[in-house]
N, C-alpha and C positions, 0 to 999 in steps of 0.2 A: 484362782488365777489361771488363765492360758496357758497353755503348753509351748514353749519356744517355737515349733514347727509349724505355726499359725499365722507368722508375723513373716512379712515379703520382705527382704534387703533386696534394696532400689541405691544402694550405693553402687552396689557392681553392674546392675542390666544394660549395658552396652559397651561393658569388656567382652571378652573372650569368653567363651563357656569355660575353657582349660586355666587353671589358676596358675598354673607352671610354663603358660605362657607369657613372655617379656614384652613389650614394646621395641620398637625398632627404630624408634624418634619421632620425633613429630609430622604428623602428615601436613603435606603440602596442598593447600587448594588452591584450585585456579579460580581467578575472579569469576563471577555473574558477565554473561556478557545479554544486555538489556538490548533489544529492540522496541527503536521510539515507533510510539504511536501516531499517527496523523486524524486529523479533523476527518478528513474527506477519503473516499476510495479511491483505487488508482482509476477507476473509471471517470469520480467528479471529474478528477483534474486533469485527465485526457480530455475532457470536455471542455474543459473550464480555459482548458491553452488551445484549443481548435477559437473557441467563442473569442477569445482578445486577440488570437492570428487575424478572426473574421474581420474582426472590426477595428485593428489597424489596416489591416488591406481596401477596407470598404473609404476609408480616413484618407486613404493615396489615391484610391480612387478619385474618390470629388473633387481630391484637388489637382489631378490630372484633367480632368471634364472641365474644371472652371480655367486652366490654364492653356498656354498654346501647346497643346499635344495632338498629333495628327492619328497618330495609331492607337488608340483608345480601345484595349478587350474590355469588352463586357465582363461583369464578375457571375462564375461559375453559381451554381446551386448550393446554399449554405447548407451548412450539418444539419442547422438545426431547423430545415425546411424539411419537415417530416411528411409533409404530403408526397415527396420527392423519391423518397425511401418504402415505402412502401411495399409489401410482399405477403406473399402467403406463408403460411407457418411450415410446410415443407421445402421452402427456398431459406437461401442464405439473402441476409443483408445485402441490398446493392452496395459496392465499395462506396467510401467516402473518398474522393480525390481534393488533396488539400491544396489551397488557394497559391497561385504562386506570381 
């Protein structure tokens, strides 16, 4: 048979090394605190609310055009008219100015 000093006690391994040390009560844990996940990146949805601003604004539009309105602006250049934006890879983005 095996000698005693072969066999691992896994009662104790995540006490204290010191056997003369006591506990001190019970520890207290702080909850998990979970951050939700989303479908989309914060980029979709900056895009995604410029695209429904566009197209509620375009929505007031026409119905300004088809109604008696005298001062009638034209609507700016959409986001998502990418010929618009265009640049070399050593410039920055021309700004987006949002429809108002």
């Amino acid at each position: 048979m095996a000698n005693n000093s072969s066999k691992i006690d896994t009662q104790g391994m995540s006490g204290p090394a010191d056997p003369n040390v006591k506990s001190t009560g019970p520890v207290e844990s702080k909850p998990m605190v979970i951050q939700p996940r989303r479908l989309f990146t914060p980029e979709y949805v900056r895009e995604m609310k410029i695209l429904i601003n566009e197209i509620l604004d375009e929505r007031e539009y026409k119905k300004k055009m088809a109604g008696a309105y005298d001062d009638v602006n034209p609507l700016p250049v959409s986001y998502f008219d990418t010929e618009q934006f265009k640049h070399s890879v050593d410039e920055p983005e021309p700004p987006y100015e949002a429809w108002q």
